[in-house]
N, C-alpha and C positions, 0 to 999 in steps of 0.2 A: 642487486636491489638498488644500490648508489645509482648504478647504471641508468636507472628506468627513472631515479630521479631527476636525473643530468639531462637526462632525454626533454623530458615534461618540459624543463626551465628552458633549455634551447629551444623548444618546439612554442614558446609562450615568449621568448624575447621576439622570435623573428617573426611572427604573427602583429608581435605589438606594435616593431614599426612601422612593418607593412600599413598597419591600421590608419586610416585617415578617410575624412571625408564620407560621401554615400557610401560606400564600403566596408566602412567602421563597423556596423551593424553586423553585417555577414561574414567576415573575419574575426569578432567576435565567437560566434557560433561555430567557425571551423576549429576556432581553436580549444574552445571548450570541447568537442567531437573530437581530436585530436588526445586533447588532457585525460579524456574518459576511454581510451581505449586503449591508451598506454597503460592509464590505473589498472585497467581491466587485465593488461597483460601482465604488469608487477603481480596484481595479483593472483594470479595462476601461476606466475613462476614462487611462490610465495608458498601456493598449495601444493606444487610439486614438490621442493623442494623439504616439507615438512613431512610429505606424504616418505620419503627417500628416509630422513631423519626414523622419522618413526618406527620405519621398518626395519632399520639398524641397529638403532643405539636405544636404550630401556630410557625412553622421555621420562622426567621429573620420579627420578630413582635420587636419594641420597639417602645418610647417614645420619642420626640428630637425636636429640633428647625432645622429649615432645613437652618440655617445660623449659628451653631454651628458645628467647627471644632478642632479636638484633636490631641497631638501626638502621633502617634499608638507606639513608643517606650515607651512611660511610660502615659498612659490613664488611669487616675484612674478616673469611672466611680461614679461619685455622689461625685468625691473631698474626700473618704476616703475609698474608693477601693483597696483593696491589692493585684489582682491578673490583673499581664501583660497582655495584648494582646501576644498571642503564632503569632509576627511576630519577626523574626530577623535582620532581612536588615534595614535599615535608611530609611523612604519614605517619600513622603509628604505629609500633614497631611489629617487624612480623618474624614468623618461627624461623629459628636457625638453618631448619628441612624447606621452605619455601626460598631463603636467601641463596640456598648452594644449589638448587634446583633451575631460578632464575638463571645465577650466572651459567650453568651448565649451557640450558637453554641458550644463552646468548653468545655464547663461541659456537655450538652446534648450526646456528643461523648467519655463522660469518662467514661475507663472501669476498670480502675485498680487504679488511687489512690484518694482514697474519700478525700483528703486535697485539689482538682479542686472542689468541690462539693462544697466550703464553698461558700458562699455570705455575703454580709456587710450589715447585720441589721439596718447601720448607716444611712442606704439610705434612709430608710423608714421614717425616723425624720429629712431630709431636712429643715430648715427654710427656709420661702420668704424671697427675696430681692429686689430689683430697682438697674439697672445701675446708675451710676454717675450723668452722662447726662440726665436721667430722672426725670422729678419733682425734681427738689432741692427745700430745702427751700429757700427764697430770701426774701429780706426788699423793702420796698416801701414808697414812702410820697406823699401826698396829695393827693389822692385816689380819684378820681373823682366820685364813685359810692354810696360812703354812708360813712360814721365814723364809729370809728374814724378813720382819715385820714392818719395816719400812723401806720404801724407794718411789719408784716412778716407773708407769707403764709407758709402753712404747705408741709411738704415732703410730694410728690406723688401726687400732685395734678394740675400739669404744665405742664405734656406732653411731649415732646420732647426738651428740650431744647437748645440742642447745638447740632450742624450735627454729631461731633463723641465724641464718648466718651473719656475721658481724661485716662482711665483707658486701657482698649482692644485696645486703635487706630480705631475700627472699628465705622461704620456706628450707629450711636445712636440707629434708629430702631431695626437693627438687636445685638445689645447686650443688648438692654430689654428686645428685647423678649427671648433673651437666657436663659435671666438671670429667668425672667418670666415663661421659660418652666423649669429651670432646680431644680424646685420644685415639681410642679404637674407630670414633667415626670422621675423624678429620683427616686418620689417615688415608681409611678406605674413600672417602670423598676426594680425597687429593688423587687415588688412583681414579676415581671416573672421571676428575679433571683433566686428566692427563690422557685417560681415551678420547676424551672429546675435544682436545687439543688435536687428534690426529684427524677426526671429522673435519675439524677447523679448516686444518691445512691441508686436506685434500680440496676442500671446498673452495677455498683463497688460490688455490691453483687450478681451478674447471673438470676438476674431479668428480665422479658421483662413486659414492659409498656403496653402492649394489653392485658395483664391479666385483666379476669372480678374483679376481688378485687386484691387491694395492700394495705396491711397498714405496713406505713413505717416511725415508730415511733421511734423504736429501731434502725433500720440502720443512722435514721436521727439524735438522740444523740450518734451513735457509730461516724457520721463525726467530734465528738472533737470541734466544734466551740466554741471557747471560750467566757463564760458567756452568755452562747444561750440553752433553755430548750422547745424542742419539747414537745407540747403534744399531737397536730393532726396531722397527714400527712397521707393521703390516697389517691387515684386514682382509681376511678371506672370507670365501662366501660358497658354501655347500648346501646338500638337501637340509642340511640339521638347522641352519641358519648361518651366523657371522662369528667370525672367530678370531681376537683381537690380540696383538702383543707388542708390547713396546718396552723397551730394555734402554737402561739411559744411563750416564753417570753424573753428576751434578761437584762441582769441587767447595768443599767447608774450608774452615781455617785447617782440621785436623786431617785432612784427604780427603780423597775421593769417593762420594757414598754413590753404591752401585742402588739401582732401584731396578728390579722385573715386574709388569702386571699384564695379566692376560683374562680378557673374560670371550666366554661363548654366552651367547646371545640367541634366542630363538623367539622371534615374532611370533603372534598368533593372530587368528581371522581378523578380532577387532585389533585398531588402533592405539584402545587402553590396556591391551594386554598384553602381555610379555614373560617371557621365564628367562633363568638363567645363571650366571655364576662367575664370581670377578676373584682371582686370587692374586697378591701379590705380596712380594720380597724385601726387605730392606737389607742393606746389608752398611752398617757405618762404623768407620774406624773409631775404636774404643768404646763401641755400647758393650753392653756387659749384662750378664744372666747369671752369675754367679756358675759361669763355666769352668770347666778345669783347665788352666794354660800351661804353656813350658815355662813361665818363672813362678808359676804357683796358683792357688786354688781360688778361684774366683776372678784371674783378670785374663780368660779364655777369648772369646771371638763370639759373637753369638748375630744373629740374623732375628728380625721382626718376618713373621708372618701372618698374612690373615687369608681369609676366605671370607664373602659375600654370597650368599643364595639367595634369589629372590625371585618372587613370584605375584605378578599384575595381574589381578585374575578381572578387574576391570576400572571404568573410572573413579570408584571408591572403597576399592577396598587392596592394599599394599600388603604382602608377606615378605617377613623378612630374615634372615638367621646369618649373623655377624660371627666372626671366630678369630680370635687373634691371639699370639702369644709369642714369647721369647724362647728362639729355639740355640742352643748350643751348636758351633760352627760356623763358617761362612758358606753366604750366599745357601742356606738352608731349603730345600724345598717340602716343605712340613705336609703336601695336599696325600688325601688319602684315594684307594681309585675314584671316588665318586669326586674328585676335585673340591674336597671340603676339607680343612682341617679336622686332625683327631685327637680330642684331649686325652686319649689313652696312651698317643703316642709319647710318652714322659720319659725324661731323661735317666738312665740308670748307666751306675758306673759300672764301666765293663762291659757292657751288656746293650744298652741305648743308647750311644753317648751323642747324637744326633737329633733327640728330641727336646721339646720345651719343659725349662726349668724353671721359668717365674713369668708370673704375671699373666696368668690364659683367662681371658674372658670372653661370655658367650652371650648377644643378645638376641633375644627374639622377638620380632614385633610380629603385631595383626591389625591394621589399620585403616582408617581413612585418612589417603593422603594430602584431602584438599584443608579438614580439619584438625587434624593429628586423633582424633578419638579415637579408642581400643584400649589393647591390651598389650603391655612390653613386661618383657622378664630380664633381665640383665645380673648375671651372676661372673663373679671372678676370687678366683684363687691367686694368692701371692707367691707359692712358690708348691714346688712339687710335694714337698713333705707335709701341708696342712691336712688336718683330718674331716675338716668341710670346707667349703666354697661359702662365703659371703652373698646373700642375693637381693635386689630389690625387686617387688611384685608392685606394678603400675596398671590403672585403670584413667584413662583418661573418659572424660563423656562431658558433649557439648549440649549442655543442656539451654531453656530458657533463657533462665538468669544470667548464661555464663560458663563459661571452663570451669569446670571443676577437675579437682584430682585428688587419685588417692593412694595412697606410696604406703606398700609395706618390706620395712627392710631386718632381717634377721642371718640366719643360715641354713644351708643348706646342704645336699648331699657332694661329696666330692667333685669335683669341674667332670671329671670322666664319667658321675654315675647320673651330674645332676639333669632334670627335664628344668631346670629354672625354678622350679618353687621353692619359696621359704617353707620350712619345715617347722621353724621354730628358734630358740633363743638360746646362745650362753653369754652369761655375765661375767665371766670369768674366763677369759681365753689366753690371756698370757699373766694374768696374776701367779703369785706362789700358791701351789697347792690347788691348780686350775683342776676343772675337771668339764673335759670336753661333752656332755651329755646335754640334747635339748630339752629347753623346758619349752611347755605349752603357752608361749609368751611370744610377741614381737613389738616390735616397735612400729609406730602408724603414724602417719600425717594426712587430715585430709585439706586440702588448697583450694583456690579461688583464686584467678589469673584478674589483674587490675592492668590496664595501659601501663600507668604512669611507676605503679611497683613490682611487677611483675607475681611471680607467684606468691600470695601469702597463707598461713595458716589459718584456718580455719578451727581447728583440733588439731592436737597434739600430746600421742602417750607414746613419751620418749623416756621420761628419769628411769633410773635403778642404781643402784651399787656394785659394783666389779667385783661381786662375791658371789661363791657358787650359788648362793641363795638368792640374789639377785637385791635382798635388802638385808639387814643387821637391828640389835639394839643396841641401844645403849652403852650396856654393860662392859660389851666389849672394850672397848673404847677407840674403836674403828675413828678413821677421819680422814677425808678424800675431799677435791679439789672438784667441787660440785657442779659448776660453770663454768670450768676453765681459764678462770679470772688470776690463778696464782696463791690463791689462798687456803687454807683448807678450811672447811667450816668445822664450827664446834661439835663437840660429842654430842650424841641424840639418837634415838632412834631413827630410822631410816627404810620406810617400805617402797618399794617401787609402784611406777604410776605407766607398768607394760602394759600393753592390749593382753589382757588372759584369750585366748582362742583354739580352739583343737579342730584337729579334721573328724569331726564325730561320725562321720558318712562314709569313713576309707576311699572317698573319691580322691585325694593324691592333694586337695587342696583346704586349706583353711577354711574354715565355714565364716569368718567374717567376711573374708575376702568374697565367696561366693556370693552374701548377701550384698555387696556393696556393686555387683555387678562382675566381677572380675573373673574371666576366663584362662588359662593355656591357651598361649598362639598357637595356631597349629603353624605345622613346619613347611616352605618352599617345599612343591613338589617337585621332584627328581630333573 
């Protein structure tokens, strides 16, 4: 592409001098004739070259909360991202799913300098987090459920707590789940960075990607990435489609993190469609799943895994089924035969000891991927022994006026039985005297996306009491740290302010939710 530009300017200096006199005129004209058939020709290498793209690699596929947004002047994608978005102008900010799409897109279209080709390793070793506003920890006295009567509940275990978080400004719902995706999805993004690093560098070396064999080992340690040591990178090419792997190791302070991902890829008639499935490994010195080791119980070896399914069924509408979790062992290969993680596969002593033992979450989206609208389900269990899965139910819809959104977050059936719905509420999950049963309750936010604040509340029935009743009187003399401010407030009655909702239609799903528009993604086809 540089090429065709260097061409134009040499073919427009040497015209210019030439230029003089009667002449002027008609060497004008040749060289304009000259400028337009070069254009003409960049641009057909331009449409080949996308045409190759497209039928390779799953164009503008990533991973994102569809209530996450960046600034496209300095988006460092996964927080330690080195390479801009190729925009110039000041705009306003746009979705976290359009920023890691562009940059994809722009190593997929590099043809000349393999330093676009690099990607950040660092993505892939994401730590979880929790918004602010989510589950704090807080103190309490005289516990109405059980003894002893006083203490302090543990982080992550309270749900939404305050309507926006004290951190983003934004909507509490929608900055957990941010925060929520932007682990499971930064990782798998950093793996399709890291495919299209290898597009990059076959392309940076006059490679075309529909070749039946590519091994791009040598081009992949000639891109220089610093303390980055290919040792797989190929792309093959059968009836089924494309079929990618790249194996690398990257060096930390604490060693060597080995990283595998491998996806198959199968094009379809159009352009905007595509199927397919992207798995891949971490494996870093000293992460930890509370595995079993040789100097004792919990400082085992343990390996990140995910799985990606997705399914482009055209220009507006994206399927998608994420899966990730911490599996006990190294260098784990968690995929089941259909090449998808299985939250069934759980760790058992004696018996398992090679499955995932904390932290398995599973997101489902249904979407348009130009506006984010649809429907995402995103549930996660913290460790193998919970008796439900955590979930949020999202409706996004771009209406008139605006983005709107609508977040319901409660619990759910265990990570192995759940299809993603909220089923319903407890208030009491790690109180004394808890009792795991749902109530016909959940927690709701609905939002309204602004420029300049991003998502804010609209509605909000978030409050209740960490008692099995979900509220107290009085009498009791119950007292809990209401807003997480430190304090406890005084005695008082106390009812909560959940969304009451049932599935009165046994359809599997809430009937507010239905009313509000809100569907089951359906799931990537095979």
């Amino acid at each position: 592409m540089m090429r065709g530009k260097r061409l134009i300017a040499a073919a427009g200096l040497a015209l210019g001098l030439a230029g003089c006199g009667a002449v002027e005129g008609a060497l004008d004209d040749a060289k304009n004739r000259l400028e337009n058939e070069l254009n003409n020709q960049l641009d057909r290498l331009t449409e080949q070259l996308m045409a190759e793209i497209s039928e390779a690699y799953p164009l503008d596929l990533a991973v994102a909360s569809p209530f996450s947004y960046v600034d496209p002047q300095a988006a460092q994608i996964g927080g330690q991202f080195g390479s801009y978005l190729p925009m110039a102008e000041p705009s306003a900010p746009i979705s976290r799913f359009e920023a890691a799409t562009m940059r994809i897109n722009a190593m997929l279209l590099e043809t000349e300098n393999k330093a676009n080709c690099h990607f950040d390793p660092m993505m892939l070793t994401r730590p979880s987090g929790r918004a602010a506003c989510y589950g704090p920890s807080i103190s309490y006295k005289s516990h109405p459920d059980g003894t002893p009567v006083d203490g302090m509940l543990p982080h992550g275990d309270l749900g939404l707590w305050t309507a926006t978080d004290p951190q983003s400004g934004e909507a509490c719902a929608a900055t957990q789940l941010n925060v929520g995706l932007e682990t499971a999805g930064d990782v798998s993004t950093g793996a399709l960075m890291g495919l299209a690093g290898m597009v990059c560098a076959a392309h940076v070396n006059g490679m075309s990607v529909t070749a039946e064999t590519l091994n791009l080992v040598e081009e992949m340690n000639d891109l220089g990435m610093p303390n980055v040591t290919f040792e797989e990178a190929a792309i093959n090419r059968d009836d089924s489609g494309f079929h990618y792997r790249l194996a690398f190791k990257f060096q930390k302070e604490n060693g060597a993190t080995e990283v595998a991902v491998e996806m198959a890829h199968a094009p379809k008639a159009v352009t905007t469609a595509y199927a397919g499935n992207v798995w891949f490994s971490v494996f870093e010195p000293g992460m930890q799943a509370d595995c079993p080791g040789e100097s004792g119980p919990g400082d085992g070896p343990a390996t990140r895994n995910g799985s990606l399914r997705y399914d482009r069924v055209g220009a507006e509408e994206l399927v998608l089924e994420l899966r990730s979790g911490m599996y006990c062992g190294a260098n784990v290969d968690g995929r089941n035969l259909e090449g998808a993680l299985d939250p069934a596969n759980r760790f058992l002593t004696g018996e398992n000891e090679s499955g995932w033992r904390k932290q398995f979450d599973i997101l489902n989206a249904d979407f348009n991927p130009r506006s984010l609208a649809g429907d995402y389900t995103y549930a996660w269990q913290a460790g193998t022994p919970d008796s439900h899965s955590r979930a949020f139910n999202v409706h996004v819809a771009d209406e008139q006026a605006g983005v709107v959104g609508h977040a319901w977050f409660g619990f759910s059936k265990p990570i192995y039985e759940t299809d993603g719905a909220v089923n319903g509420f407890i208030c009491n999950w790690a109180g004394h005297g808890n009792q795991h049963v749902l109530k016909d309750l959940v927690q709701y936010q609905r939002m309204t996306r602004t420029n300049d604040e991003g998502f804010l509340p609209l509605e909000s029935k978030l409050a209740y009491a960490p008692t099995n009743d979900c509220s107290y009187t009085g009498d009791t003399g119950f007292r809990f740290d209401h807003n997480a401010d430190g304090t406890l407030e005084p005695t008082g009655d106390f009812l909560h302010d959940l969304l009451v909702t049932a599935d009165g239609n046994d359809d599997g799903l809430l009937d507010h939710m239905v009313a509000q528009g809100f569907r089951l993604p359906r799931l990537p086809l095979p």
